[in-house]
Structure formats: C-alpha cells, structure tokens
DSSP file (Angstrom, degrees, kcal/mol; ACC not computed):
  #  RESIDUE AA STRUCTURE BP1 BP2  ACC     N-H-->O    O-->H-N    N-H-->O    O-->H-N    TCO  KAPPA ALPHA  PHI   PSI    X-CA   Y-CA   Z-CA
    1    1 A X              0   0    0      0, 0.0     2,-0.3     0, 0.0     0, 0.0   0.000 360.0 360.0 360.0 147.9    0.0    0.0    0.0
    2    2 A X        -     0   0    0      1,-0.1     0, 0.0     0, 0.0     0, 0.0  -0.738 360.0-128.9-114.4 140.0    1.4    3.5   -1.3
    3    3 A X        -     0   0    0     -2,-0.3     2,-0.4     1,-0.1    -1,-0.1  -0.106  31.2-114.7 -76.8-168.3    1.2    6.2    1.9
    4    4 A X    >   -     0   0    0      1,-0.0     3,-0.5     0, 0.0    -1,-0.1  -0.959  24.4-159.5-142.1 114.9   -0.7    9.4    0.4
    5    5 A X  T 3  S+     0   0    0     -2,-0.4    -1,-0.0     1,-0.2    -2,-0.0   0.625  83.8  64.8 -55.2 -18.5    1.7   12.1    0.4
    6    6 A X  T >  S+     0   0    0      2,-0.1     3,-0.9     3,-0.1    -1,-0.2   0.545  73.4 107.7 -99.5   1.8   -0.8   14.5    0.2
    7    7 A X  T <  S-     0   0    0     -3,-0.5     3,-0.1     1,-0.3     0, 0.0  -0.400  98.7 -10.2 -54.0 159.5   -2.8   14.0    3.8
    8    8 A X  T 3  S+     0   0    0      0, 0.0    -1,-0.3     0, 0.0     2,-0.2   0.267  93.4 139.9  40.4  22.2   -2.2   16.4    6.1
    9    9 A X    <   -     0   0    0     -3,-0.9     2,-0.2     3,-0.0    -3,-0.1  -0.493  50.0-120.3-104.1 164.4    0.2   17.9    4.4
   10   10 A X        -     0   0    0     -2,-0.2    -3,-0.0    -3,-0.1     0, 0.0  -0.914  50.0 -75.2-109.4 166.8    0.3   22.3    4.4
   11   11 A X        -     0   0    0     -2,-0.2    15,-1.1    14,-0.1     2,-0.2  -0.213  58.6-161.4 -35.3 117.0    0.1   24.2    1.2
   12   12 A X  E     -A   25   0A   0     13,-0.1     2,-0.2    14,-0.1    13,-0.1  -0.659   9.4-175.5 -89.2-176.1    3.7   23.8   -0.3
   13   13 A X  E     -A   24   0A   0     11,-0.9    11,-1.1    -2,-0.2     2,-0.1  -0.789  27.6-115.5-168.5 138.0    5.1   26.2   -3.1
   14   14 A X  E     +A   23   0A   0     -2,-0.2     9,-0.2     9,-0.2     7,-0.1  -0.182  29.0 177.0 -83.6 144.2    8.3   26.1   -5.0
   15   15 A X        +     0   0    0      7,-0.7     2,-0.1    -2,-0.1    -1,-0.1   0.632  56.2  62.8 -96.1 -13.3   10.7   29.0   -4.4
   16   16 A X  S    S-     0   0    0      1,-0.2     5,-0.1     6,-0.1    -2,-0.0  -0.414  97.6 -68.8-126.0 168.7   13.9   28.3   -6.4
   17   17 A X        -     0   0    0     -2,-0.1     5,-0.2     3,-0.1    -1,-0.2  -0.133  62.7 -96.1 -37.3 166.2   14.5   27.9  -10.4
   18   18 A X  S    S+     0   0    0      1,-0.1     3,-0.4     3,-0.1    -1,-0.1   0.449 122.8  46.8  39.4 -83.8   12.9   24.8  -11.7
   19   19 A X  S    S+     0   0    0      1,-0.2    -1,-0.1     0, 0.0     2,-0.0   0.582 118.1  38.1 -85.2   0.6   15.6   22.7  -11.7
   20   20 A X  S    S+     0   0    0      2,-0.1     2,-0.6     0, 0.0    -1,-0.2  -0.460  82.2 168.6-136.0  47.7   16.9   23.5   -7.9
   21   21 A X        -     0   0    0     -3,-0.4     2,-0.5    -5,-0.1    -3,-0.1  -0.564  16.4-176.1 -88.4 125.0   13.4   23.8   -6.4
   22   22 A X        -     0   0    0     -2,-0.6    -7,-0.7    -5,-0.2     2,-0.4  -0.904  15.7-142.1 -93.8 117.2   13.3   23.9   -2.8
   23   23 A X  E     +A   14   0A   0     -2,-0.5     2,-0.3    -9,-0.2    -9,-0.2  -0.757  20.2 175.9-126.0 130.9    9.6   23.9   -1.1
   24   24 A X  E     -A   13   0A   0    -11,-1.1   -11,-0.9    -2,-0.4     2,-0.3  -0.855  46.3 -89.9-122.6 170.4    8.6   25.9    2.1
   25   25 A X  E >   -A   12   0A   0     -2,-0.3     3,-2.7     1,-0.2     4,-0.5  -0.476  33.7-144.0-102.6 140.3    5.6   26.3    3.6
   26   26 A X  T 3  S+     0   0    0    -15,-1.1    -1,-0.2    -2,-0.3   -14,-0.1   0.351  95.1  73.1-101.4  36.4    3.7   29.5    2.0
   27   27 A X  T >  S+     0   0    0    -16,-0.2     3,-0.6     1,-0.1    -1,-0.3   0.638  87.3  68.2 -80.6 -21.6    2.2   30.5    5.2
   28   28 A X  T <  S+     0   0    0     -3,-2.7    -2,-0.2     1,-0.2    -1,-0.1   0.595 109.6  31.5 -66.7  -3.8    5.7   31.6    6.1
   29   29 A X  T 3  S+     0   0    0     -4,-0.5     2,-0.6     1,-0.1    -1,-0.2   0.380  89.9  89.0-135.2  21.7    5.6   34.2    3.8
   30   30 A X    <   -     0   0    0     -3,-0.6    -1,-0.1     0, 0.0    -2,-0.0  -0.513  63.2-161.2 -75.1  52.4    2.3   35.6    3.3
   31   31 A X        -     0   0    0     -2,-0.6     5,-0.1    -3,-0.1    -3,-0.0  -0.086  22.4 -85.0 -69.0 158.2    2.1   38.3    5.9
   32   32 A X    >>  -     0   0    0      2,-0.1     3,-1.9     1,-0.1     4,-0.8   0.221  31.7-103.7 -31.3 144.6   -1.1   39.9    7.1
   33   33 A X  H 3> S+     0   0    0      1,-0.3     4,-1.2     2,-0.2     3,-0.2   0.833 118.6  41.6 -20.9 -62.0   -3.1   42.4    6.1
   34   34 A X  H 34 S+     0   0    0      2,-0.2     4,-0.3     1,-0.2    -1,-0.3   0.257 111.4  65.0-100.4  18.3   -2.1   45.3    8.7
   35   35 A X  H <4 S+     0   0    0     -3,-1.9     4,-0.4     3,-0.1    -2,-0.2   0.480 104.6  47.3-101.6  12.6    1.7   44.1    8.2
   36   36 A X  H  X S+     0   0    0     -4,-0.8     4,-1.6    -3,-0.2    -2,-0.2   0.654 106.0  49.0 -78.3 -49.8    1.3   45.0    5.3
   37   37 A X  T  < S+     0   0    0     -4,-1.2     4,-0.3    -5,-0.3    -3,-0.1   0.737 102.4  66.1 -77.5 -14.3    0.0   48.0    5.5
   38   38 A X  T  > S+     0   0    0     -4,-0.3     4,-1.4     1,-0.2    -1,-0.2   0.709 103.4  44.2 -93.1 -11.6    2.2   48.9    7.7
   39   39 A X  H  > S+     0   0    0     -4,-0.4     4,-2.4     2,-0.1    -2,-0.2   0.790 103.5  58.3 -45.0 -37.6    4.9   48.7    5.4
   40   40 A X  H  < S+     0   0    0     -4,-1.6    -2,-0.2     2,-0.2    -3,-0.1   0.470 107.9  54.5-101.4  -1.9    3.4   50.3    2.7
   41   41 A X  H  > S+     0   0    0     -4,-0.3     4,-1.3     3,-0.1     3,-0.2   0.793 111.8  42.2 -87.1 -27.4    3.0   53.4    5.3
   42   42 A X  H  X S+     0   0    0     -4,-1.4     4,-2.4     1,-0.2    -2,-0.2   0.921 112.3  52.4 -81.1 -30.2    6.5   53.5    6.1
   43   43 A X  H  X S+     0   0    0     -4,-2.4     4,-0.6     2,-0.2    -1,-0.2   0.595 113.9  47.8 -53.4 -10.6    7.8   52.9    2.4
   44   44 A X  H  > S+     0   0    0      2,-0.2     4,-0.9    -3,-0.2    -2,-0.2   0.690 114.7  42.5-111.5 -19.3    5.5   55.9    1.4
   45   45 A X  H >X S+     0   0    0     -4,-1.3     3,-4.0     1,-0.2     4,-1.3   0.942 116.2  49.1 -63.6 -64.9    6.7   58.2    4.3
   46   46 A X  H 3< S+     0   0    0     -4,-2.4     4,-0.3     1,-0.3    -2,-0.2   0.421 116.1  42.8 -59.9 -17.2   10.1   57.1    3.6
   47   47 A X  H 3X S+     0   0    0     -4,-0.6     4,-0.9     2,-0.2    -1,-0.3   0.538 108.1  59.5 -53.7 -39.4    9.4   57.9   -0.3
   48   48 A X  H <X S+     0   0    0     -3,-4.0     4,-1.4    -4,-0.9    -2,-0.2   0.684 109.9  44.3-104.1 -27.9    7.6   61.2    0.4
   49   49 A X  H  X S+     0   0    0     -4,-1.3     4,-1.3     2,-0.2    -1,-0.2   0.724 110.1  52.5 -98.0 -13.8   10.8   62.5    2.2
   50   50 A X  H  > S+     0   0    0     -4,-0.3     4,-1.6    -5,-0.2     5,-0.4   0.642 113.2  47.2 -70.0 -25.5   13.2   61.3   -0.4
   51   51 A X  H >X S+     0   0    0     -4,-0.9     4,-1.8     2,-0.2     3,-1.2   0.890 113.2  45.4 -87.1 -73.0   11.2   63.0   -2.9
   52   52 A X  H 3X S+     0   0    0     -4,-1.4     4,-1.7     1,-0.3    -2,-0.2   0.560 114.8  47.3 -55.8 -19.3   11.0   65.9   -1.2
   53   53 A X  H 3X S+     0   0    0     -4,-1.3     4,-0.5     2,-0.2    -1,-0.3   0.864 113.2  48.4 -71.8 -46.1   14.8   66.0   -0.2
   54   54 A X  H XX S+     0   0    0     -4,-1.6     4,-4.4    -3,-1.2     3,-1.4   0.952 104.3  56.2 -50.1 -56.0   15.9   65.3   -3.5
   55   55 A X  H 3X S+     0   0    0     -4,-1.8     4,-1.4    -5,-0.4     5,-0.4   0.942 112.9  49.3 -36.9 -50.8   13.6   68.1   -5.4
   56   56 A X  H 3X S+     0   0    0     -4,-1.7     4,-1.3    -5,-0.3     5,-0.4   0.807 110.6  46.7 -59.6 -21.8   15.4   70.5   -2.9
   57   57 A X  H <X S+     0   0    0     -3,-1.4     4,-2.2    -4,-0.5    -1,-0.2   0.931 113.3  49.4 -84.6 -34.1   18.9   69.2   -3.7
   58   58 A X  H  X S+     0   0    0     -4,-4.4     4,-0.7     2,-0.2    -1,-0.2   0.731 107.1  54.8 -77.5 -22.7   18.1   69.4   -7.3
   59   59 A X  H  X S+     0   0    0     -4,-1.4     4,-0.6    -5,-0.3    -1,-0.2   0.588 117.0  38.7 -91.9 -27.4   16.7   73.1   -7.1
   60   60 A X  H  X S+     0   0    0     -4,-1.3     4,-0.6    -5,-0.4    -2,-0.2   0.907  99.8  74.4 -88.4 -36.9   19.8   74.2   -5.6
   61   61 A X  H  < S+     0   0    0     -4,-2.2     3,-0.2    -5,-0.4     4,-0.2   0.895  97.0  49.4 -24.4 -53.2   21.9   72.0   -7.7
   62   62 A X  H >X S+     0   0    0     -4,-0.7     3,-2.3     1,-0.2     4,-1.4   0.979  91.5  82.3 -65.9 -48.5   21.3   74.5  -10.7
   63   63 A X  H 3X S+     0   0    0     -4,-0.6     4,-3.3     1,-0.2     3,-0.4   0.789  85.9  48.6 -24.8 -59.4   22.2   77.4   -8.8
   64   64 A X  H 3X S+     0   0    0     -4,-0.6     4,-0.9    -3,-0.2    -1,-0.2   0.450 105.4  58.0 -78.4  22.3   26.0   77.2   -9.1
   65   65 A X  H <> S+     0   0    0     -3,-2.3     4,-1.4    -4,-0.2    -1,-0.2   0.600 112.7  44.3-102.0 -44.0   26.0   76.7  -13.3
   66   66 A X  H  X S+     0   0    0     -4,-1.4     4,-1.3    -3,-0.4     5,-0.3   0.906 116.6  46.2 -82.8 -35.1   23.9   80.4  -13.3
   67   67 A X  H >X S+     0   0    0     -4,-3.3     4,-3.0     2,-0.2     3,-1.6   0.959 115.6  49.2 -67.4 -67.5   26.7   81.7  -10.5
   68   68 A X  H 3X S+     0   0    0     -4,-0.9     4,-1.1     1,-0.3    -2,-0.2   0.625 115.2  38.1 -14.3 -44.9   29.3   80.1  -13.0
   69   69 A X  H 3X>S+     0   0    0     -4,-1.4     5,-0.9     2,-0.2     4,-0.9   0.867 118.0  54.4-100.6 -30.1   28.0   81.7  -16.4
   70   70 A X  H <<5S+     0   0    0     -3,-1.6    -2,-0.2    -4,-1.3    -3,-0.1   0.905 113.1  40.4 -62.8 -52.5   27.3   85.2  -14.3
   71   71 A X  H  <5S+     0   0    0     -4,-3.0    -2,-0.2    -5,-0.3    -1,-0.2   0.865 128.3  30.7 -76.2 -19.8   30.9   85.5  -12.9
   72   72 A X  H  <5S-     0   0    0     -4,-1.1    -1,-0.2    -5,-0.2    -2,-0.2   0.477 100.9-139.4-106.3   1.3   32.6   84.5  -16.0
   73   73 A X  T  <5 +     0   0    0     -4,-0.9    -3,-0.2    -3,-0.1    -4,-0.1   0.938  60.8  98.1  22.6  69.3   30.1   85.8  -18.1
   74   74 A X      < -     0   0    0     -5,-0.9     3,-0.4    -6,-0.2    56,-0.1  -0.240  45.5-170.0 153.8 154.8   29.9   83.2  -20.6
   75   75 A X    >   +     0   0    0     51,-0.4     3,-1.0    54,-0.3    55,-0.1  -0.104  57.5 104.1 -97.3  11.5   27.9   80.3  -21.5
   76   76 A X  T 3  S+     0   0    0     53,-0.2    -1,-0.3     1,-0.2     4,-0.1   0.901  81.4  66.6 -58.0 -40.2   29.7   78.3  -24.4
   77   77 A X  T 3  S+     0   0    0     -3,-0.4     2,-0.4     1,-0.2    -1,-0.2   0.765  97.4  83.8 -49.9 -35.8   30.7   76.0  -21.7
   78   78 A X  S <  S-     0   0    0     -3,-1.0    -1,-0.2   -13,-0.1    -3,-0.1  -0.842  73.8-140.3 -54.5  59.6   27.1   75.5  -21.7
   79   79 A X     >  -     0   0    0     -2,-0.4     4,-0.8     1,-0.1    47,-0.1  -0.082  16.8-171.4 -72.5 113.4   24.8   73.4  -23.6
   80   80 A X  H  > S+     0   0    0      1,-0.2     4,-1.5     2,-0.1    -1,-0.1   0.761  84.7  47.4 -56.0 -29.8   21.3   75.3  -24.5
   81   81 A X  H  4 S+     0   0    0      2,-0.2     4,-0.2     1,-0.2    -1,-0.2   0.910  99.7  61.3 -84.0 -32.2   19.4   72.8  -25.8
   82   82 A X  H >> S+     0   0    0      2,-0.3     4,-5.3     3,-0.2     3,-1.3   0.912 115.3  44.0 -71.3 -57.6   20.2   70.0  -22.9
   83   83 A X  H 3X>S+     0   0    0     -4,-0.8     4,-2.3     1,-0.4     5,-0.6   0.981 112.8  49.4 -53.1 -67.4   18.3   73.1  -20.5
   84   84 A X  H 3<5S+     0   0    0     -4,-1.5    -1,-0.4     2,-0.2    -2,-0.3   0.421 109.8  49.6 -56.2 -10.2   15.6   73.6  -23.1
   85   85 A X  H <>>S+     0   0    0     -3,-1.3     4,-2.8    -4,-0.2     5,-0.6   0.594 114.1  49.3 -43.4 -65.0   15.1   69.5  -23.2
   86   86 A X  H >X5S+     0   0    0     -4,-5.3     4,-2.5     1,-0.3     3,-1.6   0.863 110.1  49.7 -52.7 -61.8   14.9   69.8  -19.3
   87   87 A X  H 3X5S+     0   0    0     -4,-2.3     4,-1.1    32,-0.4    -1,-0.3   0.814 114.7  43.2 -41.2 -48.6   12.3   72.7  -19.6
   88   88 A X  H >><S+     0   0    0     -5,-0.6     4,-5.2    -4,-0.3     3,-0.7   0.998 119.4  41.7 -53.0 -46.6   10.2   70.8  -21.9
   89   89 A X  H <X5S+     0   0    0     -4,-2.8     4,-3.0    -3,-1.6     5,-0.5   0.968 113.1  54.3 -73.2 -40.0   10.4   67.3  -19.9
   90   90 A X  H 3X<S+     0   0    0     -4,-2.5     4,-0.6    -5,-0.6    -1,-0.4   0.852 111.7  46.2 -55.5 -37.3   10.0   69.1  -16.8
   91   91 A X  H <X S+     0   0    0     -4,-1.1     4,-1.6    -3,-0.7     5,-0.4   0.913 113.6  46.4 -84.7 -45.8    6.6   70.7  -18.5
   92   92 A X  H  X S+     0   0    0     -4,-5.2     4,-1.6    -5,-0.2     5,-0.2   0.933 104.9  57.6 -51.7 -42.9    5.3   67.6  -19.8
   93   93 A X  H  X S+     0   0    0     -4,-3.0     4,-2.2     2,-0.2    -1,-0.2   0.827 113.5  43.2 -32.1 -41.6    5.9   65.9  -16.6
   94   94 A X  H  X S+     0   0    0     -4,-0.6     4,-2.8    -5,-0.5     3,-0.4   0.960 114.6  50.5 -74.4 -84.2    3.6   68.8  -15.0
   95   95 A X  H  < S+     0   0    0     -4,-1.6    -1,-0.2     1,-0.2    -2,-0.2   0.832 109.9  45.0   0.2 -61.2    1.3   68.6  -17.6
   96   96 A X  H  X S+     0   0    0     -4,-1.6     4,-0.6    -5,-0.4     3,-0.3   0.888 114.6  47.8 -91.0 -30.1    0.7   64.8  -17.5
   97   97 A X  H  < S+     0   0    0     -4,-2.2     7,-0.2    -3,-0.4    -1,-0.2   0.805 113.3  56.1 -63.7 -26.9    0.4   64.6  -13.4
   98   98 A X  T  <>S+     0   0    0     -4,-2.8     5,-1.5     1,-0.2    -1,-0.2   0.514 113.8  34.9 -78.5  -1.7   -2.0   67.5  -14.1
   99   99 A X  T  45S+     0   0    0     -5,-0.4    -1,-0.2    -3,-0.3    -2,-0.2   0.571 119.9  46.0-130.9 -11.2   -3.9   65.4  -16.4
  100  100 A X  T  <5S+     0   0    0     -4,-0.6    -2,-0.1     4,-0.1    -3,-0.1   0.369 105.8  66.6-112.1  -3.0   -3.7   61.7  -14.6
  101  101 A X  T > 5S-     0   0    0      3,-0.2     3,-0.8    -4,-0.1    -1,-0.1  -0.036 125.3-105.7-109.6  32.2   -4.6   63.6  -11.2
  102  102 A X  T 3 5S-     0   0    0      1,-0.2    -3,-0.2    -3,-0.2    -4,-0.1   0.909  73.4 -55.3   4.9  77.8   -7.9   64.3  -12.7
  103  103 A X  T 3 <S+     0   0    0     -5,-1.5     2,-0.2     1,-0.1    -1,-0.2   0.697 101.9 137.7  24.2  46.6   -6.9   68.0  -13.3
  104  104 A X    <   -     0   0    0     -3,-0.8     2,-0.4    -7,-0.2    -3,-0.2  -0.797  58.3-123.0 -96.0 144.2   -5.8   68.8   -9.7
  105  105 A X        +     0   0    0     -2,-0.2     2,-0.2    -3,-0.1    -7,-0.1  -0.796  41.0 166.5-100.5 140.0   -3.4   70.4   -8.8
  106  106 A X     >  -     0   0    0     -2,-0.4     4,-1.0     1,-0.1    -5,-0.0  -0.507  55.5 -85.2-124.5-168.4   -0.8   68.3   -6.0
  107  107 A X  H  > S+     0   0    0      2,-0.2     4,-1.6    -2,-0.2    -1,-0.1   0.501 121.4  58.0   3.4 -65.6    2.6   68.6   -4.7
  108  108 A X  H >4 S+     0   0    0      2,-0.2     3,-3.4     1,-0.1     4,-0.3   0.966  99.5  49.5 -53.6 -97.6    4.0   66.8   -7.7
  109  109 A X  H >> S+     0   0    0      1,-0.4     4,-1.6     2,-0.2     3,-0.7   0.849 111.8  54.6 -72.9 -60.4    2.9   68.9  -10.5
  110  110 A X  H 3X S+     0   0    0     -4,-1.0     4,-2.7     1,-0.3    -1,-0.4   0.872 108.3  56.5 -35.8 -47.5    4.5   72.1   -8.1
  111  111 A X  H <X S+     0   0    0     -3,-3.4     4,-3.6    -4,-1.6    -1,-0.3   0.892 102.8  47.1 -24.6 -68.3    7.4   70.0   -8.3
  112  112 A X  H <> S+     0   0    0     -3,-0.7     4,-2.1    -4,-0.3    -1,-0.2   0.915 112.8  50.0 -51.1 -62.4    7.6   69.9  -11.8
  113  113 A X  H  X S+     0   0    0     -4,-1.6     4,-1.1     2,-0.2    -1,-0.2   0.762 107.7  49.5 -40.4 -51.5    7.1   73.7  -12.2
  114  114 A X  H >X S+     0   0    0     -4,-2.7     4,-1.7     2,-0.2     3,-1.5   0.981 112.4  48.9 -43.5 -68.2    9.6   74.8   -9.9
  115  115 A X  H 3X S+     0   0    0     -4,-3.6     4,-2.1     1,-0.2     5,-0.3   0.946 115.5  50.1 -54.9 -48.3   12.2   72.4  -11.6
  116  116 A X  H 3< S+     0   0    0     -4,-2.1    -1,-0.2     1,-0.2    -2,-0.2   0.734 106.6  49.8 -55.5 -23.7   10.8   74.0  -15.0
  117  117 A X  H XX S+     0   0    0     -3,-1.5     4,-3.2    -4,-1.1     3,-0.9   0.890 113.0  51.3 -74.6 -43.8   11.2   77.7  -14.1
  118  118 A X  H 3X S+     0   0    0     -4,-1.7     4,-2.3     1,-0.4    -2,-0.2   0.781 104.7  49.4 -60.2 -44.5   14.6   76.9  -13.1
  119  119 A X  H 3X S+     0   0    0     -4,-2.1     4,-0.7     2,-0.2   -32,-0.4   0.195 111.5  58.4 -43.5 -17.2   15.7   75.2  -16.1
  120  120 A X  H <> S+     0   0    0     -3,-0.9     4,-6.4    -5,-0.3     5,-0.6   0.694 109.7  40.3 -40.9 -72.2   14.2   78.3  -17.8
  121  121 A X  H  X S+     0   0    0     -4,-3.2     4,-2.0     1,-0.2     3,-0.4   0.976 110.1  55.5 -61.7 -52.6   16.2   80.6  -16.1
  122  122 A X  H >X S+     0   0    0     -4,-2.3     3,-3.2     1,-0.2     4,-1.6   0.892 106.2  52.1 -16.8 -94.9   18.8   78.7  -16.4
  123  123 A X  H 3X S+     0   0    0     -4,-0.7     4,-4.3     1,-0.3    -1,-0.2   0.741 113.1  42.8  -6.0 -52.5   18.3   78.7  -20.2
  124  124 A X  H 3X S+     0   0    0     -4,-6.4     4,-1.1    -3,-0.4    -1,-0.3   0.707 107.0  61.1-102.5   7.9   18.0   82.6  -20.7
  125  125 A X  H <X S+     0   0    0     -3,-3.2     4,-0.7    -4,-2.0    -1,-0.2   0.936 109.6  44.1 -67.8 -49.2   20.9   83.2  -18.3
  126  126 A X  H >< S+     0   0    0     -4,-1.6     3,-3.1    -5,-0.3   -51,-0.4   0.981 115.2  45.3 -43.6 -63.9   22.6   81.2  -20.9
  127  127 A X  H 3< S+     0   0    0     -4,-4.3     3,-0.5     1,-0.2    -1,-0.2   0.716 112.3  52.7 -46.5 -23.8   21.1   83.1  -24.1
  128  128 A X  H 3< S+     0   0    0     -4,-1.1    -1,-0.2    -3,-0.2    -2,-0.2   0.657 111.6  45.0-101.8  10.1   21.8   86.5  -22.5
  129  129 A X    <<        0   0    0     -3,-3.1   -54,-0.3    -4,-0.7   -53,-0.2   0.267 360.0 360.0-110.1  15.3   25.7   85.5  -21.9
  130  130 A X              0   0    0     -3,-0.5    -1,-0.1   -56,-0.1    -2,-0.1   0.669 360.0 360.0 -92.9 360.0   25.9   84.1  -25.5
C-alpha cells in the first residue's frame, strides 16, 4: 500500500528555479493584512521624504551653473538645448500629473514647475551670456 503524500500535508510552493526547487511552507511568507499596510505606510513616508529632499537638492543644484556663467560671463561652456530638453520634460511631466490627477493640482505637479522655471532661467541666463 502507497502512503498518500498529500494527507495532512500544508500548502507547499516552490521558491527556487525549476531545476533546484526547494519547497517551504507559503504561510511563512504571506504576511497579514495590517503588516502590510504597515509597510506600505513606512515605504511611502520614507518615499515622500526622499522626494521631497531630492527636489530641494536638485533646485539648488542649478544654482552654481547660473553663478558660474554670471561670474565668467559666458555660457559656451554650456549646452542650451540640454536646459531647453529639461524645460520641456519638466513641462510635460507637469502637464501629464496635471492630467492623470484628474486635473488637480498636487505637490507633484508644483514639483515639476519649480524644476521647469529653473531650467528656464537657467536657459536665458545662458542666451543672454551668448
């Protein structure tokens, strides 16, 4: 008589490749409901301050390329069109959060604006040192 492997057995599921498959049991890695969610509040804090830290770093970031072309007054050094590329992506971005956020305005989109005014100025700081 052939046992039956499957009494009593818990749920397995394979983990590995294919060929190297290894089986654990796949209550051990299901968590709950609220441990879940409390993840997904601390990844979105922790997200919401990385965006906002960055954005800041990135809006000072331009600043010394406009001291640069003001004190040496001049911009060849300087690629216009690369600033004009940001200024567009930077407006579409805005645009398209404006337009997936059912045309509200958030956080985001401001983002985007700020970085696009800056990348502007940027831009005719260049044009007015060429």
């Amino acid at each position: 008589m052939k046992p039956d492997l499957n009494a009593q057995s818990p749920r397995l599921h394979s983990t590995a490749h294919p060929t190297t498959r290894t089986r654990t049991h796949a209550s051990t890695h299901n968590p709950s409901g609220l441990e879940r969610q409390v993840w997904r509040q601390w990844y979105l804090r922790c997200l919401t301050w990385a965006f906002m830290l960055l954005t800041a770093a990135r809006l000072v970031a331009y600043m010394p390329t406009v001291v640069s072309i003001v004190q040496s007054r001049n911009s060849q050094q300087h690629s216009l069109w690369t600033w004009l590329i940001w200024v567009g992506a930077n407006l579409t971005m805005a645009a398209w959060l404006y337009e997936h956020n059912g045309q509200q305005m958030d956080k985001a989109i401001g983002v985007s604006l700020a970085n696009a005014t800056a990348c502007a100025f940027t831009a005719v700081v260049i044009l007015w040192f060429r």
